[in-house]
N, C-alpha and C positions, 0 to 999 in steps of 0.2 A: 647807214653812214659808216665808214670804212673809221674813222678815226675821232670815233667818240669819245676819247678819252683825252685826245688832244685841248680841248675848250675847259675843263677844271682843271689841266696844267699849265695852261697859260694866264688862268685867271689864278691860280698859285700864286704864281711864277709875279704878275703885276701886285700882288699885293705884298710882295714880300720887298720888291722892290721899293712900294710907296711907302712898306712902313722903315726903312732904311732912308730915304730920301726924308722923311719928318722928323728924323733925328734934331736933338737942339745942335745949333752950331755956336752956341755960347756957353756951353757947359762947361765945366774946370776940366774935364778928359779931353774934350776938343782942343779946349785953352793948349794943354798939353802938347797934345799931338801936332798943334800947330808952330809950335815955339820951335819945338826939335827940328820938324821937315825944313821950316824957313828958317832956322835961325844961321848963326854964322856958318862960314863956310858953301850956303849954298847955292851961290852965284859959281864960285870956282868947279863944285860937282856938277854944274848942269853945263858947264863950259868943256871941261872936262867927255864928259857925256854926247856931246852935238858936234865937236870940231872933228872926230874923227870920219862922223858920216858928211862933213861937210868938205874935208878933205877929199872924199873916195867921191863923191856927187862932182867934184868942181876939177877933179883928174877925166872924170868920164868923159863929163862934158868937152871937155879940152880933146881928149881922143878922138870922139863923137865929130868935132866940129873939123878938125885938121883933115879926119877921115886916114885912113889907113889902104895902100893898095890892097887890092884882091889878087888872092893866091892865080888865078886863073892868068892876069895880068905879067905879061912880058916886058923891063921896061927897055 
């Protein structure tokens, strides 16, 4: 087998994973971590964050949809 070395790094790989995922999510550092990411302010940073790509998505579409002539095209 070419890549036997593959199977104790994947199995690494998932344990290190589960033991991250088992973390408490009610511990005072969580408590922490949580207060700051959600606390005030952070409806306006994720608005902030999302309107630009929803501007550039809702340009395209509008592009996409009118269509534009092709260069080849004489009118």
């Amino acid at each position: 087998m070419r890549h036997s070395w593959l199977q104790p790094f994947v199995l690494l790989a998932i344990l290190l994973v589960a033991t991250v995922a088992f973390a408490c999510p009610d511990c005072a550092t969580s408590q922490v971590v949580k207060a700051s990411v959600l606390g005030e302010g952070f409806w306006s940073h994720l608005v902030m964050l999302v309107v630009p790509f929803l501007l550039i998505g809702a340009l395209s579409a509008f592009l996409y949809r009118i269509g534009l002539p092709s260069r080849g095209m004489k009118p």
